[in-house]
N, C-alpha and C positions, 0 to 999 in steps of 0.2 A: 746363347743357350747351350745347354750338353752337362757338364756336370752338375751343377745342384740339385736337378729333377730326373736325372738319368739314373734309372732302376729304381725309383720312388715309389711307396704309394702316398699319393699326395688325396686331400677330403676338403671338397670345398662347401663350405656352408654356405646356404640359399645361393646353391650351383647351379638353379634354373636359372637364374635371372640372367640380365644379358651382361654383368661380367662374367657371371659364372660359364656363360653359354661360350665366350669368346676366348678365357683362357681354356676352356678346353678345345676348341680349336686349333689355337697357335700350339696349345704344349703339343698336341698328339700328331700334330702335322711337323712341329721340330725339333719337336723331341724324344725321347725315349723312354717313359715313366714305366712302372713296374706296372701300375693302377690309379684310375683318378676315378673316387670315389664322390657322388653327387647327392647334396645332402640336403633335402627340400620339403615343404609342408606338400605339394600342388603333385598330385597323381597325373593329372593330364600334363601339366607339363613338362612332367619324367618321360611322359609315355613318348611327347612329340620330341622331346629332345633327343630319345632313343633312337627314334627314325632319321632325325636327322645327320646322325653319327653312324647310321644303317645296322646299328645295334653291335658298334666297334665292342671286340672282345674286352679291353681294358678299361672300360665304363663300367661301374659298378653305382646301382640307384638304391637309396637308402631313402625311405620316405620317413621325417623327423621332424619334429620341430626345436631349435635351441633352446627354449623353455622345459626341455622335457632331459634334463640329465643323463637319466638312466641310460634313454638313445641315445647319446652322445659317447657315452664311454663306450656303448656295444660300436657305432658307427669306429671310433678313431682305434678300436685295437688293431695293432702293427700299425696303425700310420705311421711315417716320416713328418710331412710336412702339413698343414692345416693353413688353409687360406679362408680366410673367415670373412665373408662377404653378407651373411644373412642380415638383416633390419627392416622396420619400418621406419621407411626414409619418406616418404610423401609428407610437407609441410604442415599440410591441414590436417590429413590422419591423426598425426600424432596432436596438435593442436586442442581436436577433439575427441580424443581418445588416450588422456596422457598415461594413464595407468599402464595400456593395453604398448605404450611406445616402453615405458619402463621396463614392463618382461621381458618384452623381445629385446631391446635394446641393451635394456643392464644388466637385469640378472640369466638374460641370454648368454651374456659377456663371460659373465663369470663363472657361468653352468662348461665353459670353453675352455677357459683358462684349467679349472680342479679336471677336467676330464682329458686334459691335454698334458698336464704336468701329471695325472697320477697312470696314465698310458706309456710315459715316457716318449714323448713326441718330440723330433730332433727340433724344427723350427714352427712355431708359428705368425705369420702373418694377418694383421688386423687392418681392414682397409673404412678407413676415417672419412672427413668433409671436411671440407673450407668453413660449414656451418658449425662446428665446434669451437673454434673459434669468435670468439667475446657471442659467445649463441646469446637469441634473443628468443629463441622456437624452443618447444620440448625436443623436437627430433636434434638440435644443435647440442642442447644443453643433457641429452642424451648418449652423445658421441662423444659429448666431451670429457663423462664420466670415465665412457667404458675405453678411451684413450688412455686414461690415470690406472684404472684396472690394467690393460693390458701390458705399462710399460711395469705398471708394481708387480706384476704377475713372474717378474724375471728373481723377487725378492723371494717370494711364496713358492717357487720352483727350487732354490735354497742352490743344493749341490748336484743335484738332478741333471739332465741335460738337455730340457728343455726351455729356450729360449722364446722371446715376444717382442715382439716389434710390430710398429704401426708405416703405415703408407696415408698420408692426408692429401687431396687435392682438390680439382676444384669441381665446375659443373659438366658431365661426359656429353657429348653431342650425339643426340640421337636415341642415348639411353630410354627405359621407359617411363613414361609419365614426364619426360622433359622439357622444356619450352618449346625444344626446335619439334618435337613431337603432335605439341597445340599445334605453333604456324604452320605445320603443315597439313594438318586436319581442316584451319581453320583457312587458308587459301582459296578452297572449294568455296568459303561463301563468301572471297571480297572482303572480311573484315577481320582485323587482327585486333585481340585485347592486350592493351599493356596495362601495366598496375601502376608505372611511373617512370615519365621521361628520364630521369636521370639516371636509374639502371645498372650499375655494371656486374657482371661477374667473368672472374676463369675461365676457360676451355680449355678441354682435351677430348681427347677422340676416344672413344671406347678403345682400340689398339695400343693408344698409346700410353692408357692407363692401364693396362693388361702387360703390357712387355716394361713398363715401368714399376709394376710390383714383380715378375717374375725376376727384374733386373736385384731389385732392394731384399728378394728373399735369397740370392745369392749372398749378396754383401753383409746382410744383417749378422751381428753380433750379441744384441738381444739388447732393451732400451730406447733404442733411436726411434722418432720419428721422424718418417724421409716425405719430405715434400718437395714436389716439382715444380722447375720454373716454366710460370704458364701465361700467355698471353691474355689477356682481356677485351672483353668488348661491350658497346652498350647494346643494350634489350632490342632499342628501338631500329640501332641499326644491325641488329640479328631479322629483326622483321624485313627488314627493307630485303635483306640478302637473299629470306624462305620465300617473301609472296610482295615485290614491287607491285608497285600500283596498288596495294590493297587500302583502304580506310583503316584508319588507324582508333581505335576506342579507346580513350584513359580510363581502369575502372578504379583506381585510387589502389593503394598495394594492401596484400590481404593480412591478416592476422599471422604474426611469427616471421614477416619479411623484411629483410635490410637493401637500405637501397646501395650501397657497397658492402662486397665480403672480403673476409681478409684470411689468409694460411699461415701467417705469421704473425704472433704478438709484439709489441716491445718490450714486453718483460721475456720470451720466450730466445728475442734476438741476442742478451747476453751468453744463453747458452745454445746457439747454434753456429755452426761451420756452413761456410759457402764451399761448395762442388762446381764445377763446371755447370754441370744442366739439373743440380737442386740443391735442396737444404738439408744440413742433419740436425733436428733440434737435441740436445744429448741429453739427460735425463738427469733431472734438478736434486743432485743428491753427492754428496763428495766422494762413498764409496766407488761412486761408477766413474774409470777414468775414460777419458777418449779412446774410442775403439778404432777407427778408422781416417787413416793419415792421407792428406795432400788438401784439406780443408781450409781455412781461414775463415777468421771471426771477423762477425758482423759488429761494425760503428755500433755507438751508443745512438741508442732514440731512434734504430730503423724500424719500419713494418711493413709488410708486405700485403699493400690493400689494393683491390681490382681498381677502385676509381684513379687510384695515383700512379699506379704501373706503365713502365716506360714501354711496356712490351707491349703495343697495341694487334689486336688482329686484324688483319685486314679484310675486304671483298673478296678478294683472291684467296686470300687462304680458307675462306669459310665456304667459298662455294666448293673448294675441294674437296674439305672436310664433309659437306651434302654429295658430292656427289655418289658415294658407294650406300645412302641412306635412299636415294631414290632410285638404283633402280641399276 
């Protein structure tokens, strides 16, 4: 960290939640922004986030919602950087609610994009899901959109010098409303629900998807999505890790869920580059040439799906991963 967000003011949409909450920790603890502006529907949650930053001078709260344009242009004037975290991501929300997942989701998207490129914003950042990917949910087939928007968003910004770039990965531990969040509500009574044995998805740690997008909005060029190599694991043995001993309930899987996710397509694998610790998928179009070197391409017919990943998680790693959740 040090230059790309050093003397910045950087605007994180739905900067309450708890990415929003955690890149502002790490940035303001290592680094040196000009202003990190926090851009949220939730009054009280401004109010407790303020306390708990003891009401740091370079906190600036903007109460908005991405539906609503007009705020958005008054929010991003002088931004630098935009890190666009706002959605409705809860599966079933949007399931029954798809209109209300569209605003916020898409034409939220795009309310970001015209208010960012007519601001003149140096970068923004769009942070995706493993669910966008072959989506079977409104919330996947939602992301998957405003992932098209954001990488096209680099066409529509023309000669300007705002760039777009996406960050996609997998499911954060801990995050809220997350599974490991159930198991451990649900510990207290001895019984865990699973929706189905077979199970798998990604993990990352809330940190490590925090310093892995501030890592990609360094790097970004405008176009790429960067996704990280992520370990996997089953549902049932995430259970076994939050709450042994407990009874285990099948309640069959809900509306809008896969029983594996995947980050990467095969059609998506002819155009991406392998990195050491991720992927650049590069943007399906001739005019954009390769931005960023020491990459290699991916075989014909790879995919990157949680159930067949060689990178398994372990007991060990996941209770590490729990320990800074409990306490």
């Amino acid at each position: 960290m040090g230059g790309t967000l050093s003397g910045k003011v950087i605007l994180v949409t739905g900067g309450t939640g708890s990415f929003g909450t955690k890149f502002t920790e790490i940035v303001l603890r290592e680094d040196s922004p000009k202003a990190i502006r926090i851009f949220s529907r939730g009054e009280l949650l401004q109010s407790q986030m303020q306390q708990k930053f003891n009401s740091d001078p370079k906190l600036r709260f903007f109460i908005g919602d991405v539906r609503d344009r007009d705020r958005l242009y008054r929010a991003m004037n002088d931004a630098d950087i935009v890190v666009h975290a706002a959605a409705l991501k809860q599966i079933p929300t949007g399931e029954y609610n798809p209109i209300e997942a569209i605003r916020t989701n898409i034409d939220g998207a795009v309310n970001v994009i015209e208010a960012a490129i007519d601001n003149e914003v140096e970068k923004v950042m769009a942070i995706s899901t493993d669910k966008a990917v072959y989506p079977v949910n409104m919330y996947g087939a939602t992301k998957l959109v405003a992932e098209k928007l954001f990488v096209q968003g680099n066409v529509y910004a023309g000669s300007r010098r705002t760039k777009f770039s996406v960050v996609r990965y997998g499911n954060v531990v801990g995050s809220r409303g997350s599974v490991v969040a159930l198991f451990l509500d649900q510990r207290n009574r001895s019984k865990i629900t699973i929706t189905d044995q077979r199970m798998t998805r990604f993990w990352i740690t809330l940190e490590q998807g925090v310093r892995f997008v501030i890592d990609c909005v360094e790097r970004m060029k405008g176009g790429e999505i960067f996704v990280p190599k992520l370990p996997s694991m089953k549902i049932v043995d995430l259970a076994d890790v939050v709450a042994p001993g407990a009874e285990k309930e099948i309640i069959g899987i809900r509306p809008g869920e896969k029983i594996h996710e995947f980050l990467l397509t095969e059609e998506e694998a002819r155009r991406t580059e392998e990195f050491d610790r991720y992927f650049i998928v590069k943007p399906d179009y001739p005019f954009w040439e390769a931005r960023l070197e020491g990459g290699k391409p991916l075989p014909e017919g790879i995919r990157y799906e949680s159930g067949s990943n060689s990178w398994r998680l372990t007991t060990k790693d996941l209770k590490e991963m729990l320990v800074s959740l409990e306490g």
